[in-house]
MARTOR-740956 format. One record per residue: residue in one letter; x, y, z of N, C-alpha, C in turn. Coordinates in pm, whole numbers, padded with zeros to 5 digits, always signed. Example, Ala and Ser with C-alpha at 12.3 -4.5 7.8 and 13.67 -1.06 7.14 Angstrom:
residues 2
a+01319-00569+00780+01230-00450+00780+01320-00330+00780
s+01285-00225+00708+01367-00106+00714+01290+00003+00787
END
This chain:
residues 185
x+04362+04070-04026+04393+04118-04160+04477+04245-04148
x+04594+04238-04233+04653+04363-04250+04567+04499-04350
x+04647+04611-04346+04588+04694-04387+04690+04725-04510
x+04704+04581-04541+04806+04563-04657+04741+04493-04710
x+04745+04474-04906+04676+04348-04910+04819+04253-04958
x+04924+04329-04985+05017+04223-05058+05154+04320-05003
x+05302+04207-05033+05421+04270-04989+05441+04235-04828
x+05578+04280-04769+05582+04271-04642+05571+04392-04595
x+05539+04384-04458+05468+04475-04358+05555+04423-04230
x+05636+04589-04198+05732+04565-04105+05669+04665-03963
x+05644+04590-03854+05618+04694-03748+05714+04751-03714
x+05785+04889-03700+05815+04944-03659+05788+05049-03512
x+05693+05036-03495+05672+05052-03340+05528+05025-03281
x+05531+04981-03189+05476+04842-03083+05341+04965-03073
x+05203+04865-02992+05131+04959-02919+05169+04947-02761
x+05173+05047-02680+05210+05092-02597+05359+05151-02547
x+05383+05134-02430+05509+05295-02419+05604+05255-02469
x+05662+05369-02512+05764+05341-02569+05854+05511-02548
x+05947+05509-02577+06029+05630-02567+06047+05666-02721
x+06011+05822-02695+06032+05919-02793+06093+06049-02768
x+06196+06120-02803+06277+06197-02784+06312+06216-02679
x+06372+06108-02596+06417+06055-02422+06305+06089-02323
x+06174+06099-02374+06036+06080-02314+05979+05916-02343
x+05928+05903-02213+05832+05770-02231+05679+05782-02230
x+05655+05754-02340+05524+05822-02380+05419+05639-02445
x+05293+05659-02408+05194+05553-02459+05152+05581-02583
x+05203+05507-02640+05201+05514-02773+05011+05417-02819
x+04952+05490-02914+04819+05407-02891+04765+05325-03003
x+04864+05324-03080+04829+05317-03243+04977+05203-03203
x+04982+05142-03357+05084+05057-03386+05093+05136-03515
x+05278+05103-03545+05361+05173-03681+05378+05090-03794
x+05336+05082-03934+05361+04962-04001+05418+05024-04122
x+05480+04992-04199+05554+05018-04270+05545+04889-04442
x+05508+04922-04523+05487+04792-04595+05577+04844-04748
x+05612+04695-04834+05657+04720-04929+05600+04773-05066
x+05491+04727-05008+05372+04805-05104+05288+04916-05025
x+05209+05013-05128+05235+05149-05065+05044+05155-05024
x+04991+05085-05095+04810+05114-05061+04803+05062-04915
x+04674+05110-04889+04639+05104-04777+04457+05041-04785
x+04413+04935-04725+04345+04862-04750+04271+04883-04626
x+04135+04867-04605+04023+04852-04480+04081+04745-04450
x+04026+04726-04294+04040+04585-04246+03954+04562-04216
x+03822+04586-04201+03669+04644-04141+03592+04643-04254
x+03478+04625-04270+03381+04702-04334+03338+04775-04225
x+03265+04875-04273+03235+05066-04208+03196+05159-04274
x+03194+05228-04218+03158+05382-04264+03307+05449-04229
x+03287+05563-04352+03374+05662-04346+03358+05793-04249
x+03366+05792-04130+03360+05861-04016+03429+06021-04056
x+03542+05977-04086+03587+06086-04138+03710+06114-04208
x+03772+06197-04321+03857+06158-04412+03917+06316-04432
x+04019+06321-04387+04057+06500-04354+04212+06465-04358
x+04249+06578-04324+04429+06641-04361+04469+06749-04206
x+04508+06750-04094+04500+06783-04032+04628+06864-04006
x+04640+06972-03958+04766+07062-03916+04780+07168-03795
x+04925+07156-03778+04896+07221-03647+04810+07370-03633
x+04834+07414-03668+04734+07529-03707+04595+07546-03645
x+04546+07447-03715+04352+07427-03706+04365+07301-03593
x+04412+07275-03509+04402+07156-03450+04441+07174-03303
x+04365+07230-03217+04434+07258-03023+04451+07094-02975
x+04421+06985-03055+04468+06882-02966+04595+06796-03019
x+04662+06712-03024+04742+06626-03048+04732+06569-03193
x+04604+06582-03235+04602+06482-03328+04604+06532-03470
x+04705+06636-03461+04766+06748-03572+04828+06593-03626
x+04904+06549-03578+05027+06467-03566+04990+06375-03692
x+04836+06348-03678+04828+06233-03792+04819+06279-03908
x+04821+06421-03925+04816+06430-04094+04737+06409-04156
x+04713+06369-04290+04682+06318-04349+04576+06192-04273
x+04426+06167-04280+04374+06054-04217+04254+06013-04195
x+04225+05876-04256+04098+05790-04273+04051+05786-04096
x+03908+05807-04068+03897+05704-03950+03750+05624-04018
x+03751+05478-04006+03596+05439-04041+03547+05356-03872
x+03431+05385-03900+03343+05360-03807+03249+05237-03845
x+03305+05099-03750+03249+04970-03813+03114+04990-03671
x+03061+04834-03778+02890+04797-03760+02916+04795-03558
x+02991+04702-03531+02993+04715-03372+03095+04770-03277
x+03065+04913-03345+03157+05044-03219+03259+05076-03268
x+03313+04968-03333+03442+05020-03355+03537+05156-03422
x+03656+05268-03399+03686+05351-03454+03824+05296-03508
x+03835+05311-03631+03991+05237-03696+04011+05386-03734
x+04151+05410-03697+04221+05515-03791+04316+05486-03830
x+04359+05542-03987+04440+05536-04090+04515+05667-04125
x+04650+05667-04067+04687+05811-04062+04861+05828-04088
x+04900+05946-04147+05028+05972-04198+05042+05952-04363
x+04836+05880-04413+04847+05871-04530+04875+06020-04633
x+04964+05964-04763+05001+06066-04861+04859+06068-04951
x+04752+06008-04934+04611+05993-05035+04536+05962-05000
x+04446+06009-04949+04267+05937-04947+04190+05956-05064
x+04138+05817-05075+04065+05764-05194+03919+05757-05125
x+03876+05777-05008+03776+05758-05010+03757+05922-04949
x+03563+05927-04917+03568+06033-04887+03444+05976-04762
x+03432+06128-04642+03325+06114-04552+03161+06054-04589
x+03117+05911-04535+03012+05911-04561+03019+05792-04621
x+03145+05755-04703+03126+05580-04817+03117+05499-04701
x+03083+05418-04817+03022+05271-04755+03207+05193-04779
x+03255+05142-04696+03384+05036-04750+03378+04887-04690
x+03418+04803-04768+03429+04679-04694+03607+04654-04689
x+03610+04554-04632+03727+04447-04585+03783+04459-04708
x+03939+04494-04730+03990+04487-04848+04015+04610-04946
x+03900+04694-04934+03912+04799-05003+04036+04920-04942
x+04060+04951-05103+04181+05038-05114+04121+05158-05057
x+04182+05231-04935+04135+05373-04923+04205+05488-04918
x+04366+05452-04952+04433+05566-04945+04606+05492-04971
x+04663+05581-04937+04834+05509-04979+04930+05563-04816
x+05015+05471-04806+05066+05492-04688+05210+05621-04696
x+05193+05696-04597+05283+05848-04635+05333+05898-04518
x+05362+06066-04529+05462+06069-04424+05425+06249-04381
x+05283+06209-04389+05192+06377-04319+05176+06380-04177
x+05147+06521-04126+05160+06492-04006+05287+06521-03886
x+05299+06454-03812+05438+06470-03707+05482+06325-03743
x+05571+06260-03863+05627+06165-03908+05785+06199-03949
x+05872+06109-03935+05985+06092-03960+06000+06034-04055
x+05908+05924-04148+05930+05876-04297+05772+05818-04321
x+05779+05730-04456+05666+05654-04501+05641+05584-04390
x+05528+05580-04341+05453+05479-04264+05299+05508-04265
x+05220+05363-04132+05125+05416-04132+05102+05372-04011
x+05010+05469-03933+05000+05460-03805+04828+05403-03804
x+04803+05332-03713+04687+05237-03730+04662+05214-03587
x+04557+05324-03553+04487+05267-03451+04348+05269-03392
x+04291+05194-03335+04173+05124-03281+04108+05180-03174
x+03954+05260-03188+03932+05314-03027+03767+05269-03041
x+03769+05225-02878+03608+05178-02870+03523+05310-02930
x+03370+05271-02866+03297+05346-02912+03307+05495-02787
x+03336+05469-02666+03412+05592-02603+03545+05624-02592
x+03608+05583-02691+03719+05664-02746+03810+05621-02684
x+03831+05508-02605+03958+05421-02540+03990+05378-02630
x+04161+05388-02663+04195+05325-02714+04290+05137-02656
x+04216+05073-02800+04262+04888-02768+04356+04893-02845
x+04434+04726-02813+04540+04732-02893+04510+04667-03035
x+04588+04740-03144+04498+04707-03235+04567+04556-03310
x+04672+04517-03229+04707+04382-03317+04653+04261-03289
x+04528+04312-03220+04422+04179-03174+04342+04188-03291
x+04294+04291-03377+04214+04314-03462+04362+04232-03586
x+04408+04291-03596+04571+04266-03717+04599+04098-03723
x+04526+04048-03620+04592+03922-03590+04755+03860-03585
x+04794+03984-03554+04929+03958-03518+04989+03944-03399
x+05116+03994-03355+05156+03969-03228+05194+04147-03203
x+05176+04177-03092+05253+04279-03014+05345+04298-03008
x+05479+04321-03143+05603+04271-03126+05673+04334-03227
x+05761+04397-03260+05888+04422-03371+05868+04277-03492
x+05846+04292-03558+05843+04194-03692+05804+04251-03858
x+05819+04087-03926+05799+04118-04057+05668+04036-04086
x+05591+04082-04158+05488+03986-04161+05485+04018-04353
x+05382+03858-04374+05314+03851-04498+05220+03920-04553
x+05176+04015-04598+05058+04110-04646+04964+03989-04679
x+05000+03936-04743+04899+03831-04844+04853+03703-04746
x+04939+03673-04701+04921+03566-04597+04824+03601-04486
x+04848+03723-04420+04727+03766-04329+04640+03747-04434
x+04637+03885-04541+04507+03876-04576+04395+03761-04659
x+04427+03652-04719+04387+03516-04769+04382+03450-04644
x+04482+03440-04567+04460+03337-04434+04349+03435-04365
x+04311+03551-04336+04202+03501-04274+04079+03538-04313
x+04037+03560-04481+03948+03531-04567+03878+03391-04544
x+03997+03286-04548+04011+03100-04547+03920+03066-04394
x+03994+03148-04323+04009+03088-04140+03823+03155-04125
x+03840+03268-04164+03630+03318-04149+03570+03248-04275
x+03612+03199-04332+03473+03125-04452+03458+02977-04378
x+03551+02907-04336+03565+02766-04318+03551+02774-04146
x+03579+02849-04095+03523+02881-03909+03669+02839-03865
x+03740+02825-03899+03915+02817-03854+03945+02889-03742
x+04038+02850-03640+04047+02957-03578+04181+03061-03602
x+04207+03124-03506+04326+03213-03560+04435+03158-03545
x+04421+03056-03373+04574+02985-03406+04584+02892-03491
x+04502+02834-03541+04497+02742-03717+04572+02870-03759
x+04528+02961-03785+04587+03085-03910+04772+03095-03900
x+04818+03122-03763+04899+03155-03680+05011+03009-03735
x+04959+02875-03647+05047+02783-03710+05053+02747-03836
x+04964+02757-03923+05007+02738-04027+05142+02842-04136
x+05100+02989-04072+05191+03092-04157+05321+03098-04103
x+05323+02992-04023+05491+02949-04020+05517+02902-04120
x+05473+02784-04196+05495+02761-04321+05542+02812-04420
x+05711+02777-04470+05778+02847-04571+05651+02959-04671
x+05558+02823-04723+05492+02899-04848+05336+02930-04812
x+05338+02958-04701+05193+03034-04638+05125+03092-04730
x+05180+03235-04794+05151+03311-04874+05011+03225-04979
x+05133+03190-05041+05073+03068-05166+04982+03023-05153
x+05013+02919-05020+04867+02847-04979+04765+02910-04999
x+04733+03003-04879+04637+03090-04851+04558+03148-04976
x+04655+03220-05069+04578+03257-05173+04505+03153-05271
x+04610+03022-05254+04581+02893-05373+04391+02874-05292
x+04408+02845-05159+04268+02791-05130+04165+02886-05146
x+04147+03003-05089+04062+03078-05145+04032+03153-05284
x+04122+03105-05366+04096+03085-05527+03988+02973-05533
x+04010+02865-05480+03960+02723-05497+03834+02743-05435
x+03827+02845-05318+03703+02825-05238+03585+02979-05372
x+03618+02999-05465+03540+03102-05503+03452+03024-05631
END
C-alpha cells in the first residue's frame, strides 16, 4: 500500500546509494512524490512520535527530515513519514491502514514537495521499504488507488502480491480494484 490513497505517485529516488552533491551516499528511505498532497498510514500503529525537527536542537542527521510522523506497528516495525508540511496526528494515537496523518511538504534538508518514507526494524536497521509499498525498487509512476484497493482485495480474499502485480498492468486496474472492494463491503 502506498502512503497515497489516490493520484499518481512518482519515485523519485530509489532506496539505497545513490549520489548526492558528487557524494555517494546510502540513501535509507525511498522519495515519493504524489499528485495528491495527503499522506496516508500504511500500517496500523502507534504514533511513536510526531515532531518538527531543526538543525539547531538536533546533533544527529535527522534534522534533515523536518517536519515528521514515525508510527510504531504491532510487529517491530518503525515507519517514518518525513519532509511533511502537516501533522494531523499527534504522539500516542492509535492509526490504522489508510488513515490521513499529515500532507506531503518540503521541511527539513529538501529541495521540493516530497515525502521521504522509511522503514527501520525494531533495532533501528534500516529495510527496504518497497517490500512493505509493494512496489518495485525502481524510478516509476505508480497508481495511488490501485495499490491501495488492490491490496485491501489481495488481503481480504488471500491473493497474493504477484496476483496484485499482474493484474495492475491492466489499462483500468485502478477501477477494478476499487469496483471489487465496493462489491466486497
Amino acid at each position: 500500500m502506498l502512503p497515497y490513497k489516490n493520484g499518481t505517485v512518482r519515485v523519485t529516488s530509489t532506496y539505497g546509494n545513490r549520489i548526492r552533491n558528487g557524494k555517494t551516499e546510502f540513501h535509507k528511505g525511498i522519495d515519493l512524490v504524489g499528485s495528491q498532497k495527503q499522506i496516508a498510514a500504511i500500517a496500523d500503529g502507534v504514533v511513536a512520535a510526531s515532531a518538527i525537527l531543526d538543525k539547531a536542537s538536533d546533533t544527529s542527521r535527522t534534522w534533515e527530515w523536518g517536519n515528521y510522523i514515525r508510527i510504531d506497528t504491532a510487529d517491530g516495525h518503525r515507519m517514518f513519514y518525513c519532509h511533511l508540511s502537516a501533522r494531523y496526528v499527534q504522539k500516542g494515537a492509535v492509526v490504522h491502514a489508510g488513515d490521513v496523518i499529515g500532507l506531503e511538504g518540503s521541511t527539513g534538508l529538501s529541495t521540493g514537495s516530497h515525502l521521504h518514507f522509511e522503514v527501520r526494524n525494531s533495532l533501528g536497521q534500516s529495510l527496504d521499504p518497497t517490500a512493505f509499498l509493494g512496489i518495485d525498487n525502481r524510478l516509476q509512476s505508480v497508481d495511488a488507488a490501485s495499490s491501495y484497493y488492490g491490496k485491501l482485495v489481495c488481503d481480504r480474499c488471500g491473493l497474493e502480491e504477484a496476483t496484485r502485480r499482474y493484474l495492475d498492468q491492466y489499462k483500468y486496474a485502478p477501477d477494478l480494484w476499487r469496483k471489487l472492494w465496493n462489491a466486497m463491503q
